[in-house]
C-alpha positions as CSV (number, residue, x, y, z in Angstrom):
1,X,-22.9,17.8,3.9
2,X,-22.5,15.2,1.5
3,X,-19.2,13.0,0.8
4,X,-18.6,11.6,-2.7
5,X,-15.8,8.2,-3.1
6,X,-14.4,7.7,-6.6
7,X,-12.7,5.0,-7.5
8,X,-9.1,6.4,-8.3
9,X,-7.3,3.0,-9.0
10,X,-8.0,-0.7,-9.0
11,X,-5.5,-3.9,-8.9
12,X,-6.0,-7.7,-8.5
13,X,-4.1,-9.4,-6.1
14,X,-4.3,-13.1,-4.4
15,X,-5.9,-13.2,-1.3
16,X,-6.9,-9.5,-1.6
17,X,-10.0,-10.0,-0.4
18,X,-8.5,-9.6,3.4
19,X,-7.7,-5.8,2.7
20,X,-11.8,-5.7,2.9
21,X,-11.5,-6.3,7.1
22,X,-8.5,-4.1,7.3
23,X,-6.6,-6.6,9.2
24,X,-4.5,-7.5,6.3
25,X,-3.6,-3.5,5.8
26,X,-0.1,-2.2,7.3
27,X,0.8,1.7,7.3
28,X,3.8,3.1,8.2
29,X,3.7,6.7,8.7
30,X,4.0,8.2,5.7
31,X,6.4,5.7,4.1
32,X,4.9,2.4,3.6
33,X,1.4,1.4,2.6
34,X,1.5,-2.8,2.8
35,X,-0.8,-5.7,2.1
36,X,0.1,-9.0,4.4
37,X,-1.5,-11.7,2.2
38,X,-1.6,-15.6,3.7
39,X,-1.0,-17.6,0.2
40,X,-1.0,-20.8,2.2
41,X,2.1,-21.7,4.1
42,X,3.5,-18.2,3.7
43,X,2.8,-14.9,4.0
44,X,3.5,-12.2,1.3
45,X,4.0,-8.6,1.3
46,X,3.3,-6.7,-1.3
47,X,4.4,-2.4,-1.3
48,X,0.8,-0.9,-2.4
49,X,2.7,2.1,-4.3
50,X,4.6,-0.3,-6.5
51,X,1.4,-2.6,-7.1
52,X,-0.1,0.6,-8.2
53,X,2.7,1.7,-10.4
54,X,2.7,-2.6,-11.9
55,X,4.6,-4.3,-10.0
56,X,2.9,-7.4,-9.1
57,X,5.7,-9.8,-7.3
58,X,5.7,-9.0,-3.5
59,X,8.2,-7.6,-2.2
60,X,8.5,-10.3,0.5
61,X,7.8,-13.6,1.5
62,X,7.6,-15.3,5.0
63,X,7.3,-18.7,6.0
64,X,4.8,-19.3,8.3
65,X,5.7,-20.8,11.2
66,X,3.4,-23.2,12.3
67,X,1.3,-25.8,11.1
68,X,-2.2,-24.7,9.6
69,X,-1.8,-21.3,11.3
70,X,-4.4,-18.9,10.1
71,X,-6.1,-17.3,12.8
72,X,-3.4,-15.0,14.6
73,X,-2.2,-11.6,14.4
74,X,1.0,-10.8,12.5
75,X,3.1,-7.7,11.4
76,X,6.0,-7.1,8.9
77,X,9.5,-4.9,10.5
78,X,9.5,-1.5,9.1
79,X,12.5,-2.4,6.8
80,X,10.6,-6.2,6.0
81,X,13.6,-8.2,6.9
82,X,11.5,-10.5,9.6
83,X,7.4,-11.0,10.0
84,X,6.1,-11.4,13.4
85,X,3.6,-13.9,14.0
86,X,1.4,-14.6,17.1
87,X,-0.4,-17.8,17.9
88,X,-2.6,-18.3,20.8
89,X,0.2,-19.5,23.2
90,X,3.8,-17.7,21.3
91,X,4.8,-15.3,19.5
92,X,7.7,-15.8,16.5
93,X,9.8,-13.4,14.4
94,X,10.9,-15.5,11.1
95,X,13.1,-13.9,8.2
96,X,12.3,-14.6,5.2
97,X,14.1,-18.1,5.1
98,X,13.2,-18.8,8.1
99,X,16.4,-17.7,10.0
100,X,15.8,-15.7,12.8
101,X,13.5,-16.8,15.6
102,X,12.5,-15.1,18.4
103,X,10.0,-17.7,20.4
104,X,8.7,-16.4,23.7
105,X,6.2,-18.8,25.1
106,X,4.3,-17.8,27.8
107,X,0.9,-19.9,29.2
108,X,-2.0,-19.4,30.8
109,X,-0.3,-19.0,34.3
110,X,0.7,-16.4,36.5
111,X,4.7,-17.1,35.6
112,X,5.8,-16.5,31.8
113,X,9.0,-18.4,30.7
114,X,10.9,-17.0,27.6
115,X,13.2,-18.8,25.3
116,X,15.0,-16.5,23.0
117,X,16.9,-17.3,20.1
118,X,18.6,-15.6,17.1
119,X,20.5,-17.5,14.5
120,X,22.3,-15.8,11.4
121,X,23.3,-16.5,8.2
122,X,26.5,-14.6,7.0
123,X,26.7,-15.3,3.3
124,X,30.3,-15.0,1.2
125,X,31.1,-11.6,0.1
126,X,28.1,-9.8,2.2
């Protein structure tokens, strides 16, 4: 048995080259297809259905949350209102300005302390 690929559809995106190790691929059931692409300090997400259809902005963009960080794990929320980052000794949730922060930091210890905090920002007329 023999398989054949054809390329259905190609598009050019910054830091694209991560979709290559997967790592940088999200799915969501049937809903979402994502791309989470480090651009430097932040990390964009881009809706792989509407780059295909021409859309090229991403749909959104998180700070990251620490210094020089490029070497964890992180993850969008299934309706992208926060990215979840981990670092080697934390984990943080940050909105896309940077509002919401959930910090637990836990060390290489038998004991894990967890500091949790959640700031809004109500805005008039929302």
């Amino acid at each position: 048995m023999s398989i054949t690929a054809h390329l259905r559809d190609s598009v050019r995106l910054p830091g694209g080259h991560a979709l290559v190790n997967g790592f940088a691929f999200e799915s969501r059931g049937t809903d979402s297809r994502r791309a989470l692409l480090q651009n430097g300090h932040e990390l964009e997400v881009y809706d792989l259905g509407e780059v295909f259809a021409g859309e090229r902005a991403p749909r959104a963009v998180f700070p990251v949350p620490w210094p020089g960080w490029d070497r964890g794990v992180h993850s969008v929320s299934p309706d992208g209102t926060f990215a979840v980052f981990s670092g080697q000794r934390a984990v943080r949730a940050v909105g896309t300005g940077g509002e919401l922060d959930l910090y637990p930091r836990c060390c290489f210890r038998r004991t894990c302390s967890v500091r949790v905090s959640i700031r809004f920002t109500v805005f008039p007329g929302s």
